[in-house]
C-alpha positions as CSV (number, residue, x, y, z in Angstrom):
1,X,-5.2,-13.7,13.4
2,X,-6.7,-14.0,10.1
3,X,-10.4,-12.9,8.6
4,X,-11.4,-13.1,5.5
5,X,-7.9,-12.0,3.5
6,X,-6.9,-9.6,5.9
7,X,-3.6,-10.9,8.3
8,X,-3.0,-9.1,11.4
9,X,0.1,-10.0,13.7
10,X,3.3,-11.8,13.0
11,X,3.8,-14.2,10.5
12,X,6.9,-16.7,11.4
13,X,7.8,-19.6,9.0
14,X,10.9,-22.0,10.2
15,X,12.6,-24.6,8.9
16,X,15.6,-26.5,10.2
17,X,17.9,-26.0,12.9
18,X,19.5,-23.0,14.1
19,X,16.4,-20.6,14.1
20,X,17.0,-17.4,15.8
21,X,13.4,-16.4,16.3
22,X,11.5,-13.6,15.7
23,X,13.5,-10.5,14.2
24,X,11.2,-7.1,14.1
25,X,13.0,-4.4,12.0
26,X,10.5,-2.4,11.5
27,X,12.8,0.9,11.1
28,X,14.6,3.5,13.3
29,X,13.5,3.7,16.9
30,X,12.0,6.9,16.9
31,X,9.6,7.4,20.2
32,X,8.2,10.6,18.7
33,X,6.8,8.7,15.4
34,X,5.9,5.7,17.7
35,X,3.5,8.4,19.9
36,X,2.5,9.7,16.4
37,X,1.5,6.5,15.5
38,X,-0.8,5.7,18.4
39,X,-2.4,9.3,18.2
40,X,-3.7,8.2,13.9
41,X,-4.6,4.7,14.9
42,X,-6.3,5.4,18.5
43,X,-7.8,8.6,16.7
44,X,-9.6,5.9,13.7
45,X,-10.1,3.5,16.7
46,X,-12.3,6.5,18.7
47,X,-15.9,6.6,16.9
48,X,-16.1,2.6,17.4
49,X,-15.7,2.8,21.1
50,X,-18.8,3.0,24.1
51,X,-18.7,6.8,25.0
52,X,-17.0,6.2,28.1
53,X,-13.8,4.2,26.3
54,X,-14.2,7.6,24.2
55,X,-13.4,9.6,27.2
56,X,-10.7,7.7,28.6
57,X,-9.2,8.0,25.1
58,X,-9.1,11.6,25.2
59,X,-7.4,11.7,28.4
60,X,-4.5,9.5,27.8
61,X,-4.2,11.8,24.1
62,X,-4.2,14.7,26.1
63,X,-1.4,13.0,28.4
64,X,0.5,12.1,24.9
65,X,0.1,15.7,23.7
66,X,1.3,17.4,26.6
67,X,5.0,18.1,26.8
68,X,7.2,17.4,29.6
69,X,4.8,14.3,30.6
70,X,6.3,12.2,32.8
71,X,7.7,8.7,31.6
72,X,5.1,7.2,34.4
73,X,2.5,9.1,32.8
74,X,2.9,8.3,29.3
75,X,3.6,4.5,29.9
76,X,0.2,4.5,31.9
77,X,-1.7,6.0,29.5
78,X,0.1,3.8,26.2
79,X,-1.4,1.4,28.9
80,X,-4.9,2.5,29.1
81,X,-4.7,3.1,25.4
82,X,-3.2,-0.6,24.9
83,X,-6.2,-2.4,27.1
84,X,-9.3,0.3,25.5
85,X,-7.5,-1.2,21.9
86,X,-7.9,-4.8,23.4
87,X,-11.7,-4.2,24.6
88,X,-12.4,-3.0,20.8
89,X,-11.6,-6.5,19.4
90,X,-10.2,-6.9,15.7
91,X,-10.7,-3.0,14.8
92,X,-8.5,-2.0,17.8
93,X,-5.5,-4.2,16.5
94,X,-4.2,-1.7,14.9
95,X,-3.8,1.4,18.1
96,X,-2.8,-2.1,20.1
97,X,0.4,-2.6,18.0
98,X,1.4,1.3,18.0
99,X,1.1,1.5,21.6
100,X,3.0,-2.0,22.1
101,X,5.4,-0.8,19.8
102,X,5.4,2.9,21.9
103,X,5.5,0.9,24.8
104,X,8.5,-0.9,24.1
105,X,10.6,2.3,23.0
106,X,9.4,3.9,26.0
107,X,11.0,1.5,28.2
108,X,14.2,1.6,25.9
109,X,14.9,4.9,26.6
């Protein structure tokens, strides 16, 4: 998606044969600075949100904060997180791609 001269998602140029798709490094897989991640952008994300997204948000942090959470329990809340990010509409991309990326590292684990 592009507004005015700001890009947001993936930007994929191909040409000829023998593509090999989309290649993400985007650095080490680190689940700890993936969860950190989400907390920054979800905690910019929290004053643009109705009051109610605002208090779902601090449930799910207090689910990411809390040691010993269950994999269930933090891939639900990345979840909630995700969808809240979604509702928000261009000024949630940014807590949608950290919790897609926590997401995916979650399940990699």
């Amino acid at each position: 998606m592009t507004t005015d001269n700001h890009h947001y998602g993936d930007r994929v140029t191909q040409y000829g044969d023998h593509n090999t798709g989309i290649v993400k490094n985007y650095g080490t897989p680190d689940l700890g600075a993936a969860l950190r991640a989400v907390v920054a952008a979800v905690a910019a994300l929290r004053g643009q949100v109705p009051p109610e997204d605002g208090d779902a948000i601090d449930r799910s942090l207090a689910v990411l904060g809390t040691a010993g959470a269950g994999t269930g329990d933090v891939r639900r809340a990345l979840a909630q997180l995700a969808g809240i990010a979604v509702a928000a509409g261009p000024a949630g991309n940014p807590a949608l791609e950290s919790a897609r990326t926590a997401l995916e590292l979650l399940h990699t684990q």
